[in-house]
DRENZA-594715 format. One record per residue (C-alpha): residue in one letter; x, y, z. Coordinates in steps of 0.2 Angstrom, whole numbers, padded with zeros to 4 digits, always signed. Each point is the difference from the previous one (the first is absolute). Layout:
! DRENZA-594715
aXYZ
...
! end
This chain:
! DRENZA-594715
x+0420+0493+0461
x-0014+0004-0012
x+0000+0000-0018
x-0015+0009-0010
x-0010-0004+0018
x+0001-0016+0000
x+0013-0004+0016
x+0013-0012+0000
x+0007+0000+0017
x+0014+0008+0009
x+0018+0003-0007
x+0013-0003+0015
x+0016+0000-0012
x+0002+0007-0018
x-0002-0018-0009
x-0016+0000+0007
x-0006+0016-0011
x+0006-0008-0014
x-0007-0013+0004
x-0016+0007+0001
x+0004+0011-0016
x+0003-0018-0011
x-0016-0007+0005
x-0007+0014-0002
x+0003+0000-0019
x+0012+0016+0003
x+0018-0001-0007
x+0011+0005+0017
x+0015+0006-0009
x-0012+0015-0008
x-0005+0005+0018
x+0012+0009+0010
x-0003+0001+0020
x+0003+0018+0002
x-0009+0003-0014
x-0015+0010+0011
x-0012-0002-0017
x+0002-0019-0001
x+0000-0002+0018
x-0010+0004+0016
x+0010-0005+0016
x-0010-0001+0017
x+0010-0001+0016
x+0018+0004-0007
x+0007+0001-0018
x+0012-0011-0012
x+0013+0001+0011
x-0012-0003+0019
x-0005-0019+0003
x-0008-0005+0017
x+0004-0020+0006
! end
């Protein structure tokens, strides 16, 4: 994951993008994950996580 291009490493589950988000200074209840404006998903969507 990358936030204003400074990457933060790779989200395997949702907690980790708001994880990411938090530390990131960025309040994850204001960012919705289909939300294609807030959000640009590589290799799947919201709803596609690879183990």
């Amino acid at each position: 994951m990358t936030v204003d291009a400074e990457p933060l490493g790779t989200a395997y589950e949702p907690g980790d993008v708001v994880d990411f988000l938090s530390r990131a200074g960025i309040d994850p209840d204001a960012v919705w994950f289909d939300d294609p404006t807030a959000l640009e998903w590589r290799g799947g969507g919201p709803d596609v996580w690879a183990l």
